[in-house]
N, C-alpha and C positions, 0 to 999 in steps of 0.2 A: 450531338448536344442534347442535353435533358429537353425535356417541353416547361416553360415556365408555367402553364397554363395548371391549377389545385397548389401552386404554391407562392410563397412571398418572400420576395428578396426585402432586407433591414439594412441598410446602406445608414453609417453611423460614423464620427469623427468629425474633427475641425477642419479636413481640408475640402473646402469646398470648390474648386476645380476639380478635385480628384471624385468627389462625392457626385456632381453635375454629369462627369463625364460618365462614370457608373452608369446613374440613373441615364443618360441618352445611349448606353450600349445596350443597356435591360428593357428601353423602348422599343429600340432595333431589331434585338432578339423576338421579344412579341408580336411584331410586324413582321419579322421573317417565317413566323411560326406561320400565323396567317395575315396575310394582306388586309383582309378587312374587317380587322379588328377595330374597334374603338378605343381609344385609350384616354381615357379621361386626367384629367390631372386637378389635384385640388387640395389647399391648404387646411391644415389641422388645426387652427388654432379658430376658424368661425363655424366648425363643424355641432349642429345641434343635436340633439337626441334622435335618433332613426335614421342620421344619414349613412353612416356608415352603412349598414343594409342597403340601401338603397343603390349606393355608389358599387358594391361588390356585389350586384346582381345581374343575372345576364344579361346583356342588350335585347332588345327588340329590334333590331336590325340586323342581327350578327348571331350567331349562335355560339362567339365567345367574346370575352371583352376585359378592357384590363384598369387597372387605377396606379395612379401614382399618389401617392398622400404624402407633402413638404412638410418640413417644418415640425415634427412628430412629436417634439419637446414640447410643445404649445393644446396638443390634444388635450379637451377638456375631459373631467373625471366621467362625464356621464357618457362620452362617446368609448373611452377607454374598455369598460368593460363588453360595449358591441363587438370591438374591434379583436379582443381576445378572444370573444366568444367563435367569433367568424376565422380566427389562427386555429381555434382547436379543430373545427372542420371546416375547410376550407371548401369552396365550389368549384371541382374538377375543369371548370369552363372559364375560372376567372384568374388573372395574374395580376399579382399585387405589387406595388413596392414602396416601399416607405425611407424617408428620408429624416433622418435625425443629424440636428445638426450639430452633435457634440456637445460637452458639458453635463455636469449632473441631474441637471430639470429632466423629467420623466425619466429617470435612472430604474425605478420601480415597473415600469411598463418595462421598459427593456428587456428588463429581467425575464420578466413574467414570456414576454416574447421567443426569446431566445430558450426559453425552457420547450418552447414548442418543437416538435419533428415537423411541422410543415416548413417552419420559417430558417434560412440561412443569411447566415450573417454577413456584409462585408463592411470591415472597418477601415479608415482613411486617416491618421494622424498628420498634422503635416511636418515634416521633418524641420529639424530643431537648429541643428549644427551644421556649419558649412560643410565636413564632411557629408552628416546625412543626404543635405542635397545632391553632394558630390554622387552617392554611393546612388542614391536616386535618380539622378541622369542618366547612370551608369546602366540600371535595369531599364529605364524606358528605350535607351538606344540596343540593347539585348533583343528587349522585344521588336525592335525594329530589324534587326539581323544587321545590326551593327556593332562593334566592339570599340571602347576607347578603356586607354590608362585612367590611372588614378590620378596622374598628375594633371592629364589633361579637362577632365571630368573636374577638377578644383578649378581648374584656370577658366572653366566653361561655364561655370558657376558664378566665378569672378567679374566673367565679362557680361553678362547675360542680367545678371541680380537674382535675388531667393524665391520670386515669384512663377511657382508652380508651370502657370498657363506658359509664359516666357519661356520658360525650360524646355517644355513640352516642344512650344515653337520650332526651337532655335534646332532639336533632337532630330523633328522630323524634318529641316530644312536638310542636316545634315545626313540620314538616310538617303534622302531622295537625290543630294545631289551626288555624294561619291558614289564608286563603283560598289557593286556587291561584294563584301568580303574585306575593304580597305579598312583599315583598321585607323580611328579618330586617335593623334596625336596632337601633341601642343600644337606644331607645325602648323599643322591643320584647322584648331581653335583660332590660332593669333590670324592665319590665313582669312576665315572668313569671319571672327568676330574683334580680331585687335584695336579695332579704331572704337570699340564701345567705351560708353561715357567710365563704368564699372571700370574697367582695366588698367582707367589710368588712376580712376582712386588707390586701388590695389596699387599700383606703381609709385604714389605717390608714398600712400603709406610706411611701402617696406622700405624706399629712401629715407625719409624721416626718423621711422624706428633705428636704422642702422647709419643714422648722422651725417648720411649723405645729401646735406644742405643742398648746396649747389643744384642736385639732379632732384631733389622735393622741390625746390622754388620754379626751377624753370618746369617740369612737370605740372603744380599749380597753376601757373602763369600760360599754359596752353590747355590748362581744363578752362580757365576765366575766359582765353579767347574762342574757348571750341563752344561756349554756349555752356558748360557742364554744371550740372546744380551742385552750388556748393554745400548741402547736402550730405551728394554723394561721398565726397572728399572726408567731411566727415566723420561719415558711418563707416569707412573703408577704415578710418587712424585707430577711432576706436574699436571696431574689430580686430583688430592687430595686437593694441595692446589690450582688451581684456583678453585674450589669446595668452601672452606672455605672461601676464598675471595669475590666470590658471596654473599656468606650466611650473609657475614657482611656489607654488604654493600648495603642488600635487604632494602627496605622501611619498615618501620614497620607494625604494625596490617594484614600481609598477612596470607591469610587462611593456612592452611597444602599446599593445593595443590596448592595454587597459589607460595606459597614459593619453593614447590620441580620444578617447572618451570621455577623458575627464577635463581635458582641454579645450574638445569642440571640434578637431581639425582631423585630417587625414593620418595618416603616419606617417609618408613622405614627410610632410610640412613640420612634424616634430623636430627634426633634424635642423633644418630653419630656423626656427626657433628657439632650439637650444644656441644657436649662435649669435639669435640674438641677444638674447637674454645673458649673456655675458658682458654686455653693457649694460646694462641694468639692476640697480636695488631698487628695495620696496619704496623706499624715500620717494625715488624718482619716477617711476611707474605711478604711484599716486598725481605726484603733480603733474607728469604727461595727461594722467584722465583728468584731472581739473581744467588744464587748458585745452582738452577738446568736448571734453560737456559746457566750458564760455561760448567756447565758437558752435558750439550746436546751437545754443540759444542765440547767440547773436544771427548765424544764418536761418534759422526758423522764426525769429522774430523781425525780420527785415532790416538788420542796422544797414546804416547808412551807408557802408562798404563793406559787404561780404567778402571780395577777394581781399582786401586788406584783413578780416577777422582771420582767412585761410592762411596766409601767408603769417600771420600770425602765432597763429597755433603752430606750422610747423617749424618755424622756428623754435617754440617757446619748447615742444617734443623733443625735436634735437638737443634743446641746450640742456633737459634734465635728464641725461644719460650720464652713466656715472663716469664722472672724469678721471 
């Protein structure tokens, strides 16, 4: 492994779990390099004139030493040009890293950055579409020397929710408990994550969407008693149908994968979809998102019976399916 030490990692994007974790592997690294290093950490945004020197200079304890600098977007102009100055020659002794936290603010330092041969980049986006997460659980359990499906990788997704850290969680629970080499199927997701709140939104959902009353209500009716935020119930209907909404209104002749792209969803789940969507006009897909953007606000503003606004809505979803 390189020596971090004459150069500076730029850790840049919106996912900040993924940006965090970075920056404590790149601590790691530094301390592995040598034990007793100092590493300093410190925000860019009350940094005054001269500090930047001051912070990228060796230790007096140590004969190397290292900085983190947060928040890189917030760097005033007058510290900015130290800090390029210190990219174009860097101190052989010192390891840098900088943390931006995404968006266009200091887009122009960036720039300027990344033009340097000292500095490498790593960027962290956080993934957009259930797929993507799908397809990102997928690489983290890889790294882990584990393999799961696609379909399972959606359903893990499903049960878990779109939160990075949680994902990460639930990856390395399931590394560490199967064998080496077992391969992560559904089986194995509903095994050790089926009873999450997530799973049954998703369950709730895909009744509703496909008019199966009966198994949405009582589905409902054991999220209300399991505690389940009605919430989640929610965000699970409408994800489903802006899903189908996508699907219909995709251009036509799109390959598989160009269509699971423009929908948000895996490719398996295309198929899904398309079946349901055969209940479905535009008429009725509108009022289905009418009646669950009511009940979002009614369960985020407190009414006075959230399981009644749920119950509700999936009724009201069911009955605008085209008859």
């Amino acid at each position: 492994m390189a020596s971090p030490f004459g150069k500076i990692l730029l850790i840049t994007g919106s996912a900040e779990y993924l940006s965090d974790r970075t920056r404590a592997r790149a601590v790691a690294a530094i301390k592995a390099e040598d034990p007793q290093c100092d590493v300093a950490t410190a925000t860019s945004g009350g940094l005054a004139a001269g500090e930047i020197a001051g912070l990228t200079s060796p230790s007096l304890f140590s004969s190397v030493s290292g900085l983190v600098l947060t928040e890189l977007q917030d760097l005033p102009d007058v510290a900015q040009g130290e800090l390029l100055a210190y990219a174009a020659d860097p101190s052989p002794d010192v390891a840098v890293v900088l943390v931006h936290g995404g968006g266009q603010k200091g887009k122009g330092l960036l720039d300027k950055l990344r033009a340097q041969s000292s500095v490498h980049e790593v960027k962290h986006e956080a993934p957009k579409y259930e797929r993507d997460h799908a397809r990102w659980v997928a690489t983290e359990l890889r790294e882990l020397g584990t393999r799961i499906d696609e379909e399972a990788a959606t359903l893990l997704v499903a049960a878990v929710g779109q939160d990075l850290r949680a994902l990460a969680g639930a990856a390395d629970q399931l590394a560490a408990t199967l064998d080496s080499g077992t391969e992560v199927t559904v089986e194995v997701v509903r095994r050790y994550f089926g009873g999450r709140a997530d799973v049954r939104g998703y369950e709730i959902a895909d009744a509703a969407i496909d008019g199966r009353i009966n198994v949405a209500l009582e589905q409902a009716r054991w999220a209300e008693t399991a505690k389940v935020a009605p919430v989640l119930v929610t965000s699970a209907l409408a994800a489903g149908l802006r899903q189908l909404a996508r699907l219909a209104d995709a251009p036509p002749r799109l390959g598989e994968g160009e269509l699971a792209r423009h929908v948000g969803a895996p490719p398996f789940k295309i198929r899904v979809l398309r079946r349901q969507l055969q209940g479905w006009d535009p008429a009725g897909l509108a009022r289905a998102l009418d009646a669950v953007a009511q009940a979002d606000l009614d369960v985020k503003g407190g009414a006075a019976e959230p399981a009644y606004a749920v119950e509700r809505m999936v009724l009201q979803v069911a009955a605008s399916r085209r008859r």
